[in-house]
N, C-alpha and C positions, 0 to 999 in steps of 0.2 A: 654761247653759240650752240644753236641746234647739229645733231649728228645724224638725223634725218629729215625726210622731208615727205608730204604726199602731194602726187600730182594735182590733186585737187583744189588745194590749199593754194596753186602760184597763179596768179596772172595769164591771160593767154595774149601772145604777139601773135601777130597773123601777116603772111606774105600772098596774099593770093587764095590759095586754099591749105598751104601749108601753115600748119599753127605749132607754136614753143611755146611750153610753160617752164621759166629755169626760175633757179637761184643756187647763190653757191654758197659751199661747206668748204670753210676751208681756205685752200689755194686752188678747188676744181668747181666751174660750175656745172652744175648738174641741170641735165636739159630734158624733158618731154616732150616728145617731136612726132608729130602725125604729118605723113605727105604724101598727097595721092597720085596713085601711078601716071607717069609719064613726066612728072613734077623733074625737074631739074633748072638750078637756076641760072640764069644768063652766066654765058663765062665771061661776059665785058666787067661784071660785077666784082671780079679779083685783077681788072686788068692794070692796077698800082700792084702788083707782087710779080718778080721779076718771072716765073713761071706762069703764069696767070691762074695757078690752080692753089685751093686754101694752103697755108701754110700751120697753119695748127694740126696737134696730137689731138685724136679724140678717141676714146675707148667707150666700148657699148655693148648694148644686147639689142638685135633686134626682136623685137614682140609680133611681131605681124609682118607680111608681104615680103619684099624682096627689095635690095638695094645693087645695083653694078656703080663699083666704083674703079675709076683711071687715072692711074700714076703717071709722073711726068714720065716716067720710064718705059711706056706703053705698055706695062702689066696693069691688067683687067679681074680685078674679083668679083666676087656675084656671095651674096650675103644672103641668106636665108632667116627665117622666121626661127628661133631658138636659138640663133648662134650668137655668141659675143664674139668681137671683132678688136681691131686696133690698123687707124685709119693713119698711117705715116705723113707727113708732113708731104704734099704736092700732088693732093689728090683732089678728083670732083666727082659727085654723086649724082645719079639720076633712083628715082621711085620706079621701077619695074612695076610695082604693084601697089593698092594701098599699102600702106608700113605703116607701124609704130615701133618706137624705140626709146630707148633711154639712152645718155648719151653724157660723159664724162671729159672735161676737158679743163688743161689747164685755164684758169681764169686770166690772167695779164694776157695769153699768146691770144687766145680766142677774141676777147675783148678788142684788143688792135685789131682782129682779123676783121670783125662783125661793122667794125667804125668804118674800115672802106667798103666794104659789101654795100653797108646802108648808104655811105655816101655816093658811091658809085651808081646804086638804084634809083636815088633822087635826081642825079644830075641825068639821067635818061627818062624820067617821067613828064 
């Protein structure tokens, strides 16, 4: 099994004008994520999670722009260009600005999480 990986070498998914390049090490997949400001995705897209907001841990660095992210708790962070973060379980993000980030998450939580997101986005296309 590989113990790294370069963004260049994955695949890219594209939502729109948001693009992921992942794969995973391990038990985390590891994601490359460009998403340009104002980008946030529908929150009907989580609306199978009893919160309606992700339910996955994600741990990161942002590389570029700005992220505001809202907990079910109604606490608001704002994430900047150089910081590493850790995204608690019942949150949603919007792109303030173009971003790049790198972005760490358990693989099994994520994966369930991504299968409704996607499933959710199709049944509204």
């Amino acid at each position: 099994m590989a113990s790294s990986v370069s963004r260049d070498d994955l695949p890219v998914e594209k939502m729109g004008d948001y693009e992921s390049r992942s794969t995973e090490l391990d038990d985390f997949t590891i994601s490359f994520e460009s998403t340009p400001a104002g980008f946030a995705p529908p929150r009907s897209c989580s609306r199978a999670f009893p919160t309606m907001l992700v339910p996955a841990r994600i741990w990161g660095v942002l590389l570029k722009g700005e992220h505001r992210i809202t907990y079910t708790d109604g606490t608001v962070d704002t994430i900047r260009a150089g910081e590493a973060y850790y995204l608690r379980p019942g949150h949603w993000f919007e792109s303030v600005a173009d971003s790049e980030a790198v972005e760490f998450s358990p693989t099994e939580t994520l994966r369930s999480t991504v299968e409704v997101v996607q499933r959710n986005m199709s049944s509204e296309a």
